[in-house]
C-alpha positions as CSV (number, residue, x, y, z in Angstrom):
1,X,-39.1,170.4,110.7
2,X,-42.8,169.8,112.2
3,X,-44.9,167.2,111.3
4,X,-49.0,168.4,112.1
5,X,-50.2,164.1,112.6
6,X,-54.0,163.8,112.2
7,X,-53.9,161.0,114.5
8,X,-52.1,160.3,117.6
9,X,-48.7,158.4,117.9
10,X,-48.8,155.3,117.1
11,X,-51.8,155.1,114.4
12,X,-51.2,155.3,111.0
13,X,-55.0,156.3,110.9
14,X,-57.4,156.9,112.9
15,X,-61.3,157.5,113.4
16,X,-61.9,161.0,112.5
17,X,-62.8,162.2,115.7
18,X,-61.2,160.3,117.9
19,X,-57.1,160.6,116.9
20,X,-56.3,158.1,119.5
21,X,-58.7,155.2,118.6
22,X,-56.3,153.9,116.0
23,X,-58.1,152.0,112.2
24,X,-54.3,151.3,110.6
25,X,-51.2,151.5,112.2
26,X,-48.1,151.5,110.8
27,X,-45.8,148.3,109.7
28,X,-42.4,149.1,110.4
29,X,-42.5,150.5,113.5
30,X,-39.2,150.0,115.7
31,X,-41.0,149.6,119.0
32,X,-43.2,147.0,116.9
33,X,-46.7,148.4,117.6
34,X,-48.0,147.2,114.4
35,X,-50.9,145.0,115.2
36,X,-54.6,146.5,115.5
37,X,-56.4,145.5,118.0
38,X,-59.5,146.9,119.4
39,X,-58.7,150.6,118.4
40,X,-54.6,150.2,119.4
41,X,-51.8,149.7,118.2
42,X,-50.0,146.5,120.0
43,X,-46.7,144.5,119.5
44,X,-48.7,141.4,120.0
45,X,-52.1,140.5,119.8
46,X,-53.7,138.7,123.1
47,X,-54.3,135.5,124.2
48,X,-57.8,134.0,122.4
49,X,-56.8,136.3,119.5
50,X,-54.5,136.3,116.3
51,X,-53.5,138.4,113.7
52,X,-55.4,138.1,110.9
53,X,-53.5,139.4,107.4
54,X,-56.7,139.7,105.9
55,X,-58.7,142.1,107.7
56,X,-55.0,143.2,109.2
57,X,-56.8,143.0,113.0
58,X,-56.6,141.1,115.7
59,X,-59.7,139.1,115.7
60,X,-61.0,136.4,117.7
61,X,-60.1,132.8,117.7
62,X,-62.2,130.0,117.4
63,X,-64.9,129.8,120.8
64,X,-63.4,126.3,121.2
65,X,-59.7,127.7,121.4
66,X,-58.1,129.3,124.1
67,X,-55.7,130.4,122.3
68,X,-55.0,130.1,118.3
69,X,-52.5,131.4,115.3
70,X,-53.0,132.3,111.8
71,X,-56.6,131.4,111.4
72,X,-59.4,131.8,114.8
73,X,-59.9,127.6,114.1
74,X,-56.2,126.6,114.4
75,X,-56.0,126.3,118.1
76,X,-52.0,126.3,120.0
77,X,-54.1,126.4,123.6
78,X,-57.1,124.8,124.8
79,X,-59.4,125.4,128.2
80,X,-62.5,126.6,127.0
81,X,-65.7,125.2,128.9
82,X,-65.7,121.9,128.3
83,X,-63.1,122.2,125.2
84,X,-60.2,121.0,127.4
85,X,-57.5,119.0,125.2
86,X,-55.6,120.0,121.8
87,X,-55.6,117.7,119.1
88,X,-53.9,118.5,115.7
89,X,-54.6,121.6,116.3
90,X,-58.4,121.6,117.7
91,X,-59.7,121.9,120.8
92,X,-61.6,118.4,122.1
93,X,-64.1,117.5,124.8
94,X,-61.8,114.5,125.2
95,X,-59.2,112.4,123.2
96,X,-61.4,109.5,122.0
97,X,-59.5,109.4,118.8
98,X,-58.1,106.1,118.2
99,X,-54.4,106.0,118.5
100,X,-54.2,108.2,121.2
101,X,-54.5,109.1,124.7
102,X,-55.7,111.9,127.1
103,X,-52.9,114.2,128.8
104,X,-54.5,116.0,131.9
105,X,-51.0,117.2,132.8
106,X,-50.7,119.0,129.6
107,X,-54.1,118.9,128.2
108,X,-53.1,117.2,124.9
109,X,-54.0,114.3,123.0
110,X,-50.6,112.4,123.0
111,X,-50.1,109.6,120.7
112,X,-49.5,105.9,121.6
113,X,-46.9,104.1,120.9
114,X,-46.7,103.7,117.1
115,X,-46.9,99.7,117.9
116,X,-50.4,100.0,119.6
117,X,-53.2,100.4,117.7
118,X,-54.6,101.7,121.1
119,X,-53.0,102.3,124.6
120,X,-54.1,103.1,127.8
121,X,-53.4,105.8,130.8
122,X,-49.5,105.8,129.5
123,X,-48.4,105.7,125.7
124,X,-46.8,102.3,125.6
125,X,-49.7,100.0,127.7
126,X,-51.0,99.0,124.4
127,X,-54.6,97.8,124.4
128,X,-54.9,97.2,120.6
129,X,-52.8,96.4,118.3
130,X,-52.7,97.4,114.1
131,X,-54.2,94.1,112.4
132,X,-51.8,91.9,110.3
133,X,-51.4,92.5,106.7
134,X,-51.6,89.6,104.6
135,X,-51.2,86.0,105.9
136,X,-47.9,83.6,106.9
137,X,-46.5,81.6,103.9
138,X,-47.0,78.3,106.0
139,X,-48.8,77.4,109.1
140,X,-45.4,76.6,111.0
141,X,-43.8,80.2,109.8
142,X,-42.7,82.3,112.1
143,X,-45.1,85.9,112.6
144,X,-41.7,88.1,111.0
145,X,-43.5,86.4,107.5
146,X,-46.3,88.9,107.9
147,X,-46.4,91.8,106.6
148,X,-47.7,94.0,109.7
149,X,-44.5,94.2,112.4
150,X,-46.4,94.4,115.7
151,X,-49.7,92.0,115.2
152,X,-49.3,90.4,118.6
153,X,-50.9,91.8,121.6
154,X,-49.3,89.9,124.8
155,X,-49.2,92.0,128.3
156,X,-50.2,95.2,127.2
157,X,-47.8,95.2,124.1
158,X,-47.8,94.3,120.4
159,X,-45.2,91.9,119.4
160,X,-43.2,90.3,116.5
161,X,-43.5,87.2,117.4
162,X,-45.2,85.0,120.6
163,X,-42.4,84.3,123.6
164,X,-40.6,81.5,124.1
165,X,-43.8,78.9,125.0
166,X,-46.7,80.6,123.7
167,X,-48.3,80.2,120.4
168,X,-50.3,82.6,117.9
169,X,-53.9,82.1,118.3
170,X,-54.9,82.5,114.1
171,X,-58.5,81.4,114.1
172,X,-59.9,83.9,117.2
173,X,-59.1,87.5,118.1
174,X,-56.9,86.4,121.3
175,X,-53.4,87.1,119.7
176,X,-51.3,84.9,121.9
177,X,-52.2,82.1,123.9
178,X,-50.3,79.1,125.6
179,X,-49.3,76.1,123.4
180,X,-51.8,73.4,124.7
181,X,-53.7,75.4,126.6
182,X,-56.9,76.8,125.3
């Protein structure tokens, strides 16, 4: 049996006078050439471009991403112009999101440690910490009353409670201070 194509192998269609410059190919293809990407047929699509099931191309990610899946604005890669780190899935000039912390080595925003409010240059050196919720049931009760579980910031943490000679500080924003000592 002979099978007369009008388009070249792998197209499932093709423009009408050029059978090689594929405009469909074909789904179920073993050697998985199934994605259209600039007039061919590919078993991927390339990096700063994903496969749209819409327009059933490979089209452009976002200019911001590198690199991207599913829709051009939902970035997996970042290291466009100044667009250098990834966070939740966009590409950022920097990671001045509060919370988290810039990642040369990876070019990610990583998060701090879920004790700190904000951290800095590592994920645990803790430069805020998330505000108490509620007050103490007495002035002499111990910081576990509150309802927030890391109010304290001593030392580039957030504690529980103060350490063994220091005192909360209730009536300014300097968590921890020495009993006696203003």
């Amino acid at each position: 049996m002979v099978i007369k194509a009008l388009c070249a192998y792998p197209c499932k269609n093709c423009e009408p006078t050029e059978k090689s410059t594929c405009t469909e190919c074909f789904a179920n293809l073993t050697d998985g050439l199934k994605y259209l990407q600039l007039g061919r047929c590919v078993s991927k699509c390339a990096v700063g471009r994903f496969y749209n099931k819409l327009t059933k191309h490979c089209d452009l990610c976002d200019e911001t991403c590198l690199d991207c899946k599913d829709t051009a604005d939902t970035c997996i890669a970042c290291g466009r112009g100044d667009y250098l780190y990834l966070f939740k899935n966009t590409c950022r000039r920097n990671c001045d999101v509060t919370g988290f912390l810039t990642n040369s080595s990876t070019n990610e925003c990583d998060p701090c440690n879920s004790k700190c409010k904000s951290c800095d240059k590592n994920p645990d050196k803790c430069t805020s910490c998330h505000p108490r919720k509620g007050r103490p049931l007495s002035l002499d009760a111990t910081v576990k009353n509150w309802k927030g579980k890391f109010p304290l910031f001593y030392r580039d943490d957030c504690r529980a409670e103060c350490p063994s000679g220091q005192a909360a500080n209730t009536t300014v924003k300097m968590p921890v201070r020495r009993r006696g000592v203003l």
